[in-house]
C-alpha positions as CSV (number, residue, x, y, z in Angstrom):
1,X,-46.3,9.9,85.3
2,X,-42.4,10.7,86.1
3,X,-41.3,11.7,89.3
4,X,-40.5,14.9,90.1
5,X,-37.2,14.6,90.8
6,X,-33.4,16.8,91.2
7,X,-31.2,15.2,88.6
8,X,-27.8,15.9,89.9
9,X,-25.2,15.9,87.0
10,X,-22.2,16.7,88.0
11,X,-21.7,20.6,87.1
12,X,-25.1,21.1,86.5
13,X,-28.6,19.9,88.2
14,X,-32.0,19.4,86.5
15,X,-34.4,21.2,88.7
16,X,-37.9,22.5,88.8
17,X,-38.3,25.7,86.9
18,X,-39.6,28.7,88.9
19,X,-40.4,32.1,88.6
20,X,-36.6,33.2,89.6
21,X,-36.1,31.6,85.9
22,X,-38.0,34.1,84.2
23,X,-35.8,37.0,83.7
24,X,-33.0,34.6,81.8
25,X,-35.1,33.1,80.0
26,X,-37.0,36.4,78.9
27,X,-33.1,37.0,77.7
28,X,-32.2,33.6,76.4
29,X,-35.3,33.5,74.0
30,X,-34.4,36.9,72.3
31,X,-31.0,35.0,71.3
32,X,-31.4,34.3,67.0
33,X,-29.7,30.9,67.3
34,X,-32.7,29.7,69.8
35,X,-35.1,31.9,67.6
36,X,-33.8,30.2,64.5
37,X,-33.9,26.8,65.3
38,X,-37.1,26.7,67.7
39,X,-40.1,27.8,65.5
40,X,-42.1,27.5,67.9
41,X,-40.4,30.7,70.7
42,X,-42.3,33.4,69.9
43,X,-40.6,36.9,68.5
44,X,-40.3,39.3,70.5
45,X,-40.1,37.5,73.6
46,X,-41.3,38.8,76.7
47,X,-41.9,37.8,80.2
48,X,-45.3,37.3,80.0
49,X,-44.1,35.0,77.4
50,X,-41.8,33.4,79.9
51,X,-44.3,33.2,82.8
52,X,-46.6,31.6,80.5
53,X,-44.0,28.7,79.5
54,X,-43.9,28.2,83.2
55,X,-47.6,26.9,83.0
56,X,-46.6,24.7,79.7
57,X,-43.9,23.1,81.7
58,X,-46.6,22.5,84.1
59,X,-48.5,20.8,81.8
60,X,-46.3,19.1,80.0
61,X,-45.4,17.4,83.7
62,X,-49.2,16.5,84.1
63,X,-49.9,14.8,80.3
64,X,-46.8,12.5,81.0
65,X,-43.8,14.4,80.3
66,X,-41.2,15.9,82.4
67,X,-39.8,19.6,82.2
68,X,-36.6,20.9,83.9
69,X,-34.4,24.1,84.5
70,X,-31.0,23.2,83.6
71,X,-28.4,24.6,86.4
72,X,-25.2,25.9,87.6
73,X,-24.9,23.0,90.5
74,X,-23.3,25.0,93.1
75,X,-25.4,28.5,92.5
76,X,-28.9,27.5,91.0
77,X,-28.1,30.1,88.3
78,X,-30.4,28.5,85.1
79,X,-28.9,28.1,82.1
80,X,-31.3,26.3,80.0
81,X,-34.4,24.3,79.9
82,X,-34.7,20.7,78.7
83,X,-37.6,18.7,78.2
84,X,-39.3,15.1,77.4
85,X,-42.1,15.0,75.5
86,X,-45.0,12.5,76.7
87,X,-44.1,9.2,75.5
88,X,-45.6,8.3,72.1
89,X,-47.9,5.0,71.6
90,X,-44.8,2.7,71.1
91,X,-43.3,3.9,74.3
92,X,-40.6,6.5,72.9
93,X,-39.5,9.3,74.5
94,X,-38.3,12.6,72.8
95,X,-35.9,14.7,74.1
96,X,-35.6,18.7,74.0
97,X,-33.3,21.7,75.1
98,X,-32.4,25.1,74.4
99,X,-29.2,26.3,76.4
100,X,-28.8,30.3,77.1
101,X,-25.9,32.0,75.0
102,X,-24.1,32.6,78.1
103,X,-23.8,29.1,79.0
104,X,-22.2,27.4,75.3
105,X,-19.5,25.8,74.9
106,X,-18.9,24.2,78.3
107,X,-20.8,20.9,77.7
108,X,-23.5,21.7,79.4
109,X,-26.0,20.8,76.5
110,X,-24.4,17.4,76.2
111,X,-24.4,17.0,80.0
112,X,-28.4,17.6,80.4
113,X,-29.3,15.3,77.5
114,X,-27.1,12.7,79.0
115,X,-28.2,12.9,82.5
116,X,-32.3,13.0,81.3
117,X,-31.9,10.2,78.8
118,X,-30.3,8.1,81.5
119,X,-33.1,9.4,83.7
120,X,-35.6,8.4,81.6
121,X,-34.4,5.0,81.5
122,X,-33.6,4.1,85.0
123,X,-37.7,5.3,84.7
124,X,-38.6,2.3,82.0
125,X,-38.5,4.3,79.0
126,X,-36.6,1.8,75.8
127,X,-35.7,4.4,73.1
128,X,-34.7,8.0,73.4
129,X,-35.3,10.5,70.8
130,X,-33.5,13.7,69.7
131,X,-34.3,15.5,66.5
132,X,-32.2,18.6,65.2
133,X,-32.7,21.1,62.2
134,X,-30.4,19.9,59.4
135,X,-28.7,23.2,59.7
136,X,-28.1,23.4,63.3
137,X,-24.5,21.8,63.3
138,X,-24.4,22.4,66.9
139,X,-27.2,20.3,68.2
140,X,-26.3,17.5,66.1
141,X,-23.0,17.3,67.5
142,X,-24.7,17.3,71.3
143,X,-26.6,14.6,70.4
144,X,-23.6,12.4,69.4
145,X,-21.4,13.8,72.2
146,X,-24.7,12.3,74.4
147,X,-24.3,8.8,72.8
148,X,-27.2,9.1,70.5
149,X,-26.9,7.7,67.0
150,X,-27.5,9.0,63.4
151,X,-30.6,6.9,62.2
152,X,-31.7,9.0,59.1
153,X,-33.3,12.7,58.2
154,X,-37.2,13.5,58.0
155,X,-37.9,15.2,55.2
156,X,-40.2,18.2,55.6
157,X,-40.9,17.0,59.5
158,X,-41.1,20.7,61.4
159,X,-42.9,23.9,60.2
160,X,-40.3,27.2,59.6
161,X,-41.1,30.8,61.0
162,X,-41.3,31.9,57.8
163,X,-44.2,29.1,56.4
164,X,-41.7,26.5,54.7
165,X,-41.1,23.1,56.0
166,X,-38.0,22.1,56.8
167,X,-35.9,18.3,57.4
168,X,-34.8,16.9,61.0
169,X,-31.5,15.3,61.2
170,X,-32.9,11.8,63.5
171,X,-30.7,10.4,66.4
172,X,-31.8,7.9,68.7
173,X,-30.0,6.3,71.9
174,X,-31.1,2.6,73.4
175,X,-30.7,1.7,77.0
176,X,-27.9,-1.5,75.4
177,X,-26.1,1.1,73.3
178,X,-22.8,2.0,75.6
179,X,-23.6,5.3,75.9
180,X,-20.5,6.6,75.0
181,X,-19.3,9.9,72.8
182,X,-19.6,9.0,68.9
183,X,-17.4,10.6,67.1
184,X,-17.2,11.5,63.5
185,X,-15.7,9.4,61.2
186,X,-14.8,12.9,58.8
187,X,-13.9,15.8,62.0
188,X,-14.0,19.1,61.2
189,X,-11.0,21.5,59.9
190,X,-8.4,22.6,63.3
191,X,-10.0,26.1,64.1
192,X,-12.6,26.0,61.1
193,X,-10.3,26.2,58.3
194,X,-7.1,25.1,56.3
195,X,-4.9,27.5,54.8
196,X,-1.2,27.6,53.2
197,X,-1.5,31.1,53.1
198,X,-2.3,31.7,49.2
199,X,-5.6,29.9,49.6
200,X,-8.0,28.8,52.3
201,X,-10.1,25.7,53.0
202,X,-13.7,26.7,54.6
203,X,-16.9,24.2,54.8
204,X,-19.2,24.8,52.5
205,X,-22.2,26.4,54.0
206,X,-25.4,28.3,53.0
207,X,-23.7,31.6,52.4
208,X,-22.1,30.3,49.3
209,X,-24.9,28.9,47.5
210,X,-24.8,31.7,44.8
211,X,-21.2,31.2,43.7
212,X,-21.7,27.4,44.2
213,X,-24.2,27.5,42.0
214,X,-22.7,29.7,39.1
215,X,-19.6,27.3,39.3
216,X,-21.6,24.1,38.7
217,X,-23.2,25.5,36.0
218,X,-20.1,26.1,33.8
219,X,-20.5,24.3,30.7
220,X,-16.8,22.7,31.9
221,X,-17.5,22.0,34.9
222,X,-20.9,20.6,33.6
223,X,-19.3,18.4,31.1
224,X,-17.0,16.6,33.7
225,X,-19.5,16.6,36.3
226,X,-21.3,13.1,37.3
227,X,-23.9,12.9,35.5
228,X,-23.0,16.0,33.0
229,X,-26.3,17.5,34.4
230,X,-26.6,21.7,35.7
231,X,-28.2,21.4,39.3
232,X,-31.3,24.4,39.4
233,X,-31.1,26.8,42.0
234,X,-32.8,24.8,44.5
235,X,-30.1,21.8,43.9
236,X,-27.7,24.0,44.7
237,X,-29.0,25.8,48.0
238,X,-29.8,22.3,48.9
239,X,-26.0,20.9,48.7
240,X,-25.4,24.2,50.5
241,X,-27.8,24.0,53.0
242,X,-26.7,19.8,53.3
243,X,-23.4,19.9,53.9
244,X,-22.4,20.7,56.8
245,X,-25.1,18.3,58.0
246,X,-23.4,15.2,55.4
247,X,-19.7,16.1,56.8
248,X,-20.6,15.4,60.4
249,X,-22.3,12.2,59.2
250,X,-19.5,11.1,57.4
251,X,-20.8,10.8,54.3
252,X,-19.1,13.9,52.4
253,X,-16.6,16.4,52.7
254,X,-17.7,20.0,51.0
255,X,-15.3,22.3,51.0
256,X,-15.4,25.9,49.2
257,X,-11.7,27.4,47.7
258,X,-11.0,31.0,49.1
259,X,-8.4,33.2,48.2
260,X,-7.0,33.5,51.3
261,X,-6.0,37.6,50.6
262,X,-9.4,38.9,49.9
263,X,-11.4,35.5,50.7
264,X,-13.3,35.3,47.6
265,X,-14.8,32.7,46.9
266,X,-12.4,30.7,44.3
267,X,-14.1,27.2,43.7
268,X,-14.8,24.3,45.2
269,X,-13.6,20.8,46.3
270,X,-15.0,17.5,47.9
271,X,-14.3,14.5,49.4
272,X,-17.0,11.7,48.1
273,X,-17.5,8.3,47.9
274,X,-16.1,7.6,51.7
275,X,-16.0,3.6,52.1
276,X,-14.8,3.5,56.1
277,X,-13.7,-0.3,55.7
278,X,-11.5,0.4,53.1
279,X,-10.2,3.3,54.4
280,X,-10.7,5.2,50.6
281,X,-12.6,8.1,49.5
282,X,-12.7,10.5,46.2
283,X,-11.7,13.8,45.4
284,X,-13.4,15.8,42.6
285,X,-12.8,19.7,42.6
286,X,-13.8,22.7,40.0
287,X,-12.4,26.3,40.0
288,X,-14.2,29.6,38.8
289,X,-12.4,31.1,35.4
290,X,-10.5,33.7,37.3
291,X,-8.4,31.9,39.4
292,X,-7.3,29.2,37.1
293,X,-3.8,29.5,36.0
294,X,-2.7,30.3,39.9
295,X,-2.1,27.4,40.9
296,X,-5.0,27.5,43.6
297,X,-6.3,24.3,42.5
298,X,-3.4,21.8,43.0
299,X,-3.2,23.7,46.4
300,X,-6.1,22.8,47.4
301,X,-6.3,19.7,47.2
302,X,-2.6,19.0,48.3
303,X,-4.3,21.2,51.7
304,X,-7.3,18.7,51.8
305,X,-5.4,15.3,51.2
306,X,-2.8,16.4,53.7
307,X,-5.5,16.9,56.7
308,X,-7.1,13.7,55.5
309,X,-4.2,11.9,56.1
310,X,-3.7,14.2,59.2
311,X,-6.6,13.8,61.1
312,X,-9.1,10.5,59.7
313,X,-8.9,7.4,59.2
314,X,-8.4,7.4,55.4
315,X,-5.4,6.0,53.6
316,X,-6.0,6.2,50.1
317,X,-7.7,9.5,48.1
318,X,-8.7,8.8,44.5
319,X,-10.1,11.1,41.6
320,X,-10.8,10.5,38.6
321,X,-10.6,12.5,35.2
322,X,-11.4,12.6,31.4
323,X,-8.5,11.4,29.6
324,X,-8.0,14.4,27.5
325,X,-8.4,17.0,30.7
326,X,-4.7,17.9,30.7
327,X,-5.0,20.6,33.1
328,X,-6.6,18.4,35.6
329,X,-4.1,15.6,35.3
330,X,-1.6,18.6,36.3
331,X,-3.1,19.1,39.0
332,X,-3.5,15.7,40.0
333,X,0.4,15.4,39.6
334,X,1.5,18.2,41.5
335,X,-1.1,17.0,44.6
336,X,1.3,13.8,44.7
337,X,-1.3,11.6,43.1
338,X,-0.2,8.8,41.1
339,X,-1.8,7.7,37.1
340,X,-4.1,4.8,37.9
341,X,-5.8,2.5,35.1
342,X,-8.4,3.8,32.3
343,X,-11.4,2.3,33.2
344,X,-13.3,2.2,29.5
345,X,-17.2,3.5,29.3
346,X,-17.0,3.7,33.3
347,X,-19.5,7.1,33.7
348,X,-22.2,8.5,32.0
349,X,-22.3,10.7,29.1
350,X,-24.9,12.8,27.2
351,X,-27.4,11.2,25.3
352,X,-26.8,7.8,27.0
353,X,-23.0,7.6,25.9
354,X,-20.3,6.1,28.3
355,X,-17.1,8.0,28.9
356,X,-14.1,6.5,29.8
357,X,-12.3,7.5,33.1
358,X,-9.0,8.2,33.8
359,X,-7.6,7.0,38.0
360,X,-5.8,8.3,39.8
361,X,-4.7,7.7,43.7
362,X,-2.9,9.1,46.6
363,X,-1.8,6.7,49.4
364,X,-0.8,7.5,53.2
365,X,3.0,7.6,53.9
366,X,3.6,4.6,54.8
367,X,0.3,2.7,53.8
C-alpha cells in the first residue's frame, strides 16, 4: 500500500480528493476532449457520477493504487485528477490524468505526471507507465515533457465509445533515465502552420482523409507512388489518423497543401525516410489536377525545406523522381534542389519490374 501523502509540486499539490471536488469535476467530464479520449467517463456526466468516482478513488487507494486531486497550490482550487493504477505482477506502475479545460496549457499536466512518477519511485516502484490514444497529440507530448520515452504503439489495446478498438501510443520512464524534457527530433510548424501567402502548410490530420485519399488514388500519383499501389479507404484514414502521432515521433512529416485564399485543400507533401545520424530525410509530394500549373507545388516545398533547415536538425533533403517526370524535375529546380545520380532499377514497378530513379538533393547553407 502507498502512503497517503500531499505531494507538493511547486504550483500545484497532489491532494486527497473530496466532496468540494465534485462540482468541477461534474464540469470537467462534460468537456469532449476528456470525453473523447477517456472511454471509460460516462456521457452525460453528472454529480452522482462524480460522487461515485470519489468511492473508485477510494478503492483504487485500497487494491494498491493511489488517486489524487490535482491543485492550485496556494488556493486548493482542483484542476484535475491523476492516478496510478495498482502495480501489475512485474512490479509496473501505470500512470493516469485528466486535467479540467480551465487549467491547459500551463504545464500543469506535465507537472503532476512528473511529481507522481517521482513519487512512485522514491516509493520502490522501477518502471513508470503512460499510455495515450494515438490521436491525442496532447497527452503524448505531456508524457515526453515528463521525461517518459516512446517505446512503441499497442495495436487495438483500449475499447472506443462507439464499439471499435483503438491503438495506444506507449511511453515509459525508468528511475536511471535523467528525467529530463525529450524533445522532438521533427517540432511542429511556429503557430500550427507555414504560409508564403499563396499557399499554406497545415499537418495532416483526420479531417483530410477524404481528399487525401482521392489524391493517392490518381492513376499519376499512383504510378510514381512507392510501391505504384492505391491505398483503400481504410489506408488512407489510417495515414490520416497516424500522422500527427508519426511527426511527434520523428519518424515522418505529413503535411496537407492549402490554398491559403480559400484553404482548400490543394495536395500533399512529406518528409520520409528521416535518418537523425545523418542528418538526411526525403521529400515526395503530389498535387490535385486543379491546382497544377500555379506554381503551388514548388512553393511548397521551398516552404517545408526552408523550416527544416529553420528549425531541426536536418541538413540535407532529397527526393527522388522518374526520369521522364519533367514537371516534377521543375519543381525540384525551382525548390533549390540540385540533379543527383540515376540510380538504375532502384524501386519497384508493376508486375515485378524495377524503375530507375532519378536524385535529387538540397543541402543547408553552409553544410
Amino acid at each position: 500500500m502507498f502512503p497517503r501523502d500531499v505531494i507538493p509540486a511547486g504550483p500545484i499539490v497532489l491532494r486527497a480528493l473530496g466532496t468540494d471536488d465534485v462540482e468541477p469535476i461534474t464540469r470537467a467530464c462534460s468537456d469532449p476532449e476528456i470525453t473523447r479520449f477517456i472511454p471509460t467517463v460516462p456521457v452525460p456526466y453528472t454529480r452522482d457520477e462524480a460522487l461515485h468516482y470519489l468511492k473508485v478513488a477510494e478503492r483504487l487507494w485500497e487494491s494498491g493504487g493511489a488517486s489524487f486531486a490535482v491543485a492550485d497550490a496556494d488556493t486548493g482550487e482542483w484542476l484535475g485528477n491523476i492516478g496510478l493504477k495498482a502495480l501489475d505482477p512485474r512490479g509496473n506502475g501505470e500512470i493516469g490524468y485528466l486535467i479540467a479545460p480551465w487549467a491547459r496549457g500551463r504545464g500543469v499536466a506535465t507537472t503532476a505526471a512528473r511529481a507522481l512518477t517521482e513519487w512512485a519511485f522514491a516509493h520502490g516502484v522501477r518502471r513508470m507507465e503512460l499510455l495515450a490514444d494515438v490521436e491525442n497529440l496532447a497527452s503524448q507530448r505531456v508524457a515526453l515533457a515528463a521525461g517518459f520515452r516512446r517505446e512503441g504503439v499497442q495495436r487495438s489495446a483500449e475499447g472506443r465509445r462507439d464499439g471499435t478498438r483503438g491503438d495506444l501510443v506507449s511511453f515509459a520512464r525508468l528511475p536511471e533515465d535523467s528525467g529530463d524534457r525529450v524533445q522532438p527530433y521533427m517540432p511542429g510548424f511556429p503557430g500550427g502552420s507555414l504560409s508564403d501567402g499563396v499557399v499554406r502548410l497545415a499537418p495532416l490530420s483526420l479531417a483530410d482523409a477524404d481528399d487525401y485519399h482521392a489524391l493517392q488514388n490518381l492513376p499519376e500519383v499512383v504510378a510514381h507512388s512507392v510501391p505504384p499501389q492505391a491505398p483503400d479507404p481504410a489506408e488512407s484514414e489510417e495515414s490520416c489518423r497516424e500522422a500527427g502521432m508519426r511527426w511527434l515521433a520523428g519518424d515522418r512529416v505529413e503535411v496537407a497543401v492549402r490554398d491559403a485564399r480559400t484553404d482548400a485543400f490543394a495536395g500533399h507533401i512529406q518528409l520520409t525516410s528521416i535518418i537523425p545520424p545523418l542528418g538526411q530525410a526525403m521529400t515526395g509530394y503530389s498535387t490535385l489536377p486543379e491546382f497544377r500549373g500555379r506554381g503551388f507545388t514548388a512553393r511548397a516545398v521551398v516552404l517545408l525545406v526552408e523550416w527544416a533547415f529553420e528549425h531541426t536538425p536536418l541538413a540535407r533533403i532529397i527526393a527522388g523522381t522518374s526520369p521522364d517526370n519533367v514537371a516534377s524535375h521543375r519543381v525540384l529546380e525551382r525548390a533549390g534542389f540540385a540533379r543527383g545520380p540515376l540510380v538504375h532499377g532502384m524501386l519497384p514497378g508493376p508486375d515485378g519490374t524495377r524503375l530507375d530513379d532519378q536524385q535529387w538533393y538540397r543541402l543547408r547553407p553552409g553544410a
